[in-house]
N, C-alpha and C positions, 0 to 999 in steps of 0.2 A: 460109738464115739461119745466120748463125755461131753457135754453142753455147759462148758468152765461158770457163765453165768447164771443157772438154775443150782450149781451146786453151789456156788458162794450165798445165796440164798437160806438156803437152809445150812450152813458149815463156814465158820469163820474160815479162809484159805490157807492161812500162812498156820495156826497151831496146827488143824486138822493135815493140812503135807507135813508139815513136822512130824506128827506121831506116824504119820503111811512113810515116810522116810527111812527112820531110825527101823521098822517093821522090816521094811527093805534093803537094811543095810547089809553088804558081805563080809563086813567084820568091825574092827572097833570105829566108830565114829564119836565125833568132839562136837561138840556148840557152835565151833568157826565152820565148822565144814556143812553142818547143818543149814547155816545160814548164808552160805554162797549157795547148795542146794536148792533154796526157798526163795531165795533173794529178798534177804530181808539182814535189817542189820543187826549186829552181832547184840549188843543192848535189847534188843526189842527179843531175840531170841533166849535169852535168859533169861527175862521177864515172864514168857511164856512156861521154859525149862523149870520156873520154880513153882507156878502156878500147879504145871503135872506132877512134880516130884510131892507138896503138898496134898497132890487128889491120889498119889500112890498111882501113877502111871507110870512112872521113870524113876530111875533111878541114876546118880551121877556122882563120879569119884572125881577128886581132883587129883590132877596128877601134876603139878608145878603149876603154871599157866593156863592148860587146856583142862577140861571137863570132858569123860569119858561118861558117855552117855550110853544108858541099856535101858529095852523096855521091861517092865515089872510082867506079869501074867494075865492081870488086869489091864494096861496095855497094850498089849499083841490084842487081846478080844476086840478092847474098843478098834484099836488100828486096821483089824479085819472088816469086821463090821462099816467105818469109814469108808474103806474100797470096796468095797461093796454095793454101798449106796451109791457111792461115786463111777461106780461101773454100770449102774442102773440109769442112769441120768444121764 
């Protein structure tokens, strides 16, 4: 069982489920949907989304309105690595 308070500790909550989200996702997923996922607001998630796209964790198309988000390969590692720890705790 995860111990939600030791890991926020060491792992900001809201980017680090963001990257373990998109990691887990079963097909295309968007910025909005990310952020009802996370529960966190859509603003504050695209703030993050550019932050990873800059560190080359993510990548994102626009497609009208929504932003189709994938992870890069670098990405997936950290993402892994996240639950992991997170599974450890």
């Amino acid at each position: 069982m995860v111990d939600e308070k030791i890991f926020d500790v060491f792992f900001r909550e809201k980017p680090s489920m963001l990257l373990v989200n998109l990691k887990n996702a079963k097909g295309p997923i968007y910025a909005s949907s990310v952020a009802k996922l996370i529960d966190c607001t859509y603003s504050h998630v695209i703030k993050i989304l550019l932050d990873m796209n800059k560190a080359g964790l993510i990548n994102f198309e626009k497609k009208g309105r929504l932003k189709l988000l994938t992870l890069t390969k670098k990405g997936s590692d950290v993402a892994e690595h996240i639950e992991a720890v997170r599974n450890l705790l």
